[in-house]
C-alpha positions in Angstrom: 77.5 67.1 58.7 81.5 67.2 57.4 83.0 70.0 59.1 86.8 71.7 58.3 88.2 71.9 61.9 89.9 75.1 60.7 86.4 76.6 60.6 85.2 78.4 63.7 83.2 76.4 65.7 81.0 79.8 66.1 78.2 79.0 63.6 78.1 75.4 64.7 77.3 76.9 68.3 74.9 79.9 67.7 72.7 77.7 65.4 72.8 74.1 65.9 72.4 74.5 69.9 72.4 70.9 71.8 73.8 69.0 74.9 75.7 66.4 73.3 78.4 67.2 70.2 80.0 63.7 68.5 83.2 64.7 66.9 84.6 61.7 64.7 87.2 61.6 62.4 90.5 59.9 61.5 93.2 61.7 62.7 93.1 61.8 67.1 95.3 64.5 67.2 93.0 66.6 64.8 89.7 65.3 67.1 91.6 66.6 70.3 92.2 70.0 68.8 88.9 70.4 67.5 87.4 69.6 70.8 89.9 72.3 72.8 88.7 74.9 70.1 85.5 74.3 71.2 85.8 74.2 74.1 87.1 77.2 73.8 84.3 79.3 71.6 81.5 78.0 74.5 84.0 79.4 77.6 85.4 82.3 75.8 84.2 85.5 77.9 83.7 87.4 74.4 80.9 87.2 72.1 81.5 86.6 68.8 85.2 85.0 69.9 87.9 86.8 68.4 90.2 84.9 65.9 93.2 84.3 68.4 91.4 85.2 71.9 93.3 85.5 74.9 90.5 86.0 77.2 90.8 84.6 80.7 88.4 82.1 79.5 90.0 81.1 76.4 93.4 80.9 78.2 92.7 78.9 81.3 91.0 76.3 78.6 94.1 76.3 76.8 96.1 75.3 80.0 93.6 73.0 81.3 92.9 74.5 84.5 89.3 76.2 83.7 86.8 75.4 86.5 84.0 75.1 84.4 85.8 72.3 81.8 86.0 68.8 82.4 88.3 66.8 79.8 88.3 63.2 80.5 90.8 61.0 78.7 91.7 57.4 79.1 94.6 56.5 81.5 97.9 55.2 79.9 97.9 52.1 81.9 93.8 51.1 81.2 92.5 49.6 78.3 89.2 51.7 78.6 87.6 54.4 80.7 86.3 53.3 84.1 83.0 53.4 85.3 84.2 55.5 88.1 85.8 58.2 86.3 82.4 58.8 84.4 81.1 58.9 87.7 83.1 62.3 88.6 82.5 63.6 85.3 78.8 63.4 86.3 78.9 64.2 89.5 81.0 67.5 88.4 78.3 68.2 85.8 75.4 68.4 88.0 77.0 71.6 89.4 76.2 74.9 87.9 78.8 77.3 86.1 81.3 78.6 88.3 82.8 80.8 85.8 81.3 80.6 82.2 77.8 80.3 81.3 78.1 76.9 80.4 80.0 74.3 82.1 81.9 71.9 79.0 82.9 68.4 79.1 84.9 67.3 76.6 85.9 62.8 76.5 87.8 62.5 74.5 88.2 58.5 73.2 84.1 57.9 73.9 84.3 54.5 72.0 86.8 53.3 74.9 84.0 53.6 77.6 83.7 50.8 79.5 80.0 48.7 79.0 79.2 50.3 82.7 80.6 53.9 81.6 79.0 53.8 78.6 75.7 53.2 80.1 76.1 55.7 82.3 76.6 58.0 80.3 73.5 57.6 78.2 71.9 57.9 81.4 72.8 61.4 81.9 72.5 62.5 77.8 68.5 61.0 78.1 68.3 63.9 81.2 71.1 66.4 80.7 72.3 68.7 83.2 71.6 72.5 82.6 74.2 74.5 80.9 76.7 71.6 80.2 77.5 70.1 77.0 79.0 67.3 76.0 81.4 66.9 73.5 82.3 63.2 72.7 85.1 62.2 70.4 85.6 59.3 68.7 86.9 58.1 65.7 83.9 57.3 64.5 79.7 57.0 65.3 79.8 52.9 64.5 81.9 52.3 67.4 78.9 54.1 69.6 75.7 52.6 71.4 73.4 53.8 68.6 71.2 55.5 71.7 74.1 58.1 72.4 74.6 58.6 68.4 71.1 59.7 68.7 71.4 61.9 71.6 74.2 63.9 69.9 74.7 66.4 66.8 77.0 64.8 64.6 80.1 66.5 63.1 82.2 64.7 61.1 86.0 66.2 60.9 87.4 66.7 57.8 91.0 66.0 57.5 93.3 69.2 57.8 94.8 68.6 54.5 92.6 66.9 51.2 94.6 65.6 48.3 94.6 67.0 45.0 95.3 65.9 41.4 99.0 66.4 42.0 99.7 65.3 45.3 100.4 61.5 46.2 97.9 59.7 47.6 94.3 58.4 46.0 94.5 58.1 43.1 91.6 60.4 41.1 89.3 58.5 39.3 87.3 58.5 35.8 83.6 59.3 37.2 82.1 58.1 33.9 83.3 54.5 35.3 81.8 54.6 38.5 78.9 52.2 38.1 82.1 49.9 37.2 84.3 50.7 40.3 81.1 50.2 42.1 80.9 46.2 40.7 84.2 45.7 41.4 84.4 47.4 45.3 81.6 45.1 45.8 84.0 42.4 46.2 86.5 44.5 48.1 88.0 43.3 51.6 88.2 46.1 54.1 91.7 47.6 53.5 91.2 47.6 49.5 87.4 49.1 50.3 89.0 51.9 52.5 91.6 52.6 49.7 88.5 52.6 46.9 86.5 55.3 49.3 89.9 57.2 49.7 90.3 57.6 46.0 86.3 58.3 45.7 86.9 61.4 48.3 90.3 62.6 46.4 88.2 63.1 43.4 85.2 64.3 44.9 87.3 67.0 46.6 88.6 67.9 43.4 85.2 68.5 41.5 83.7 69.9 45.0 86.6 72.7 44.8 85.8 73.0 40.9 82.2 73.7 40.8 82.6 76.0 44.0 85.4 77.9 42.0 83.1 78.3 39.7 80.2 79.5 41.3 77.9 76.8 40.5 76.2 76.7 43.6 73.8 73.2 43.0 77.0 71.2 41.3 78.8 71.9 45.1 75.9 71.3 46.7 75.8 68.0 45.1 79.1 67.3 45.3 79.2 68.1 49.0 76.5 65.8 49.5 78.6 62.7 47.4 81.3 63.7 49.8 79.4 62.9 52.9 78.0 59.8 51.2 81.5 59.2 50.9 82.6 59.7 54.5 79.7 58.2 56.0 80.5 54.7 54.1 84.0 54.8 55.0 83.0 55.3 58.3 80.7 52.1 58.7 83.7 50.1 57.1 86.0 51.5 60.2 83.9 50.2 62.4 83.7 46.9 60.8 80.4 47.2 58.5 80.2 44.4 55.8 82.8 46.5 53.0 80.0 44.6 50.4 77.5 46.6 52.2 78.8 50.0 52.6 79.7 49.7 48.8 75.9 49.5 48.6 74.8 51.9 50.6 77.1 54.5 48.6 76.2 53.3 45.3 72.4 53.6 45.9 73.2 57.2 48.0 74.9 58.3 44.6 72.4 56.9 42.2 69.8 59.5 43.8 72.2 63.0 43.6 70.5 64.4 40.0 72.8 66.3 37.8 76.4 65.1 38.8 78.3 66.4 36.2 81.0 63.5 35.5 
């Protein structure tokens, strides 16, 4: 699911419940504060959280010193994250809550496990520890062992800011050509594929914000839909997919949404 990280993560936590969260998206910066948000809503001592809480729990988060989080990052000096520092992640989950009612852990570059780390890892995700979840960033799912992508609930980060018909950026495009930018992408190298899905989401933003300014309900859910498509293909291209491919895989998603008005 695309998710605004300026949206509370409370919904997200009251009804999608699960061990493992994969946050991916672009921007690291934006994955990091999405992850110490959420952090935040699962140790905040208030329920529902308050917009701007400054709970014990919320502010020892914020700080980094909470007993019940566990943020493991890569070191400055190591190309990935070592086997043994996954090894005291998981030895510190298998402790109950000291303060909170859930214990969090939070990695935050996931696709820079090592081959051991990752493994172990999955390990614990296939038998999780009660009361902690994971939350796994990454830029994106591709750059996962498939068998922890399936262990996790997938939320997909929308960047903070989308373009629009008069900022610079993508440039919008004519929807009534699509089936024609779709023969041409096909041929595409990455960087000129990312640039085609870039200008496919600029204008799908614009005609998502459209139809929900208008009320039509369907048309956003529609368009919402073409903008995951969207994501989802740009994604696989990130993490080295065939461009030919993904172009596929979104033309064929979009040939199945029925009553796109273009």
């Amino acid at each position: 699911m695309a998710f605004d990280p300026s949206t509370s993560f409370a919904d997200l936590r009251e009804k999608n419940p699960a061990c493992a969260y994969l946050l991916t998206g672009n921007q690291a910066e934006s994955r990091r504060e999405s992850g110490l948000r959420f952090a935040q809503e699962l140790l905040c001592e208030k329920t529902p959280r308050p917009f701007g809480c400054e709970c014990p729990g919320c502010a020892k988060a914020l700080m980094g010193n909470h007993a019940d989080l566990f943020w493991l990052s890569r070191a400055e000096d190591e190309k990935n994250i070592k086997i043994k520092r996954v090894r005291d992640l998981i030895h510190w989950a298998a402790f109950k809550p000291y303060e909170a009612r859930v214990k969090v852990a939070v990695i935050e570059e996931t696709d820079r496990l090592s081959e051991e780390g990752a493994q172990a890892l999955l390990k614990t995700l296939e038998e999780p520890p009660a009361r902690t979840i994971f939350l796994l960033l990454a830029q994106t799912k591709f750059q996962l062992l498939d068998t922890i992508q399936s262990r996790c609930f997938h939320v997909r980060l929308k960047a903070p800011l989308m373009p629009t018909e008069s900022s610079a950026g993508p440039v919008a495009l004519d929807l009534t050509l699509l089936p024609d930018y779709f023969e041409k992408a096909a041929n595409y190298k990455k960087d000129k594929a990312l640039d085609f899905f870039d200008s496919l989401l600029a204008t799908f933003h614009v005609r998502l914000r459209s139809s929900a300014a208008s009320g039509d309900a369907p048309a956003s859910l529609e368009w919402t839909e073409a903008v995951d498509a969207a994501y989802e293909a740009k994604e696989a291209v990130e993490g080295n997919t065939n461009p030919k491919l993904a172009v596929s895989f979104l033309s064929n998603r979009l040939s199945h949404l029925q009553g796109m008005k273009v």
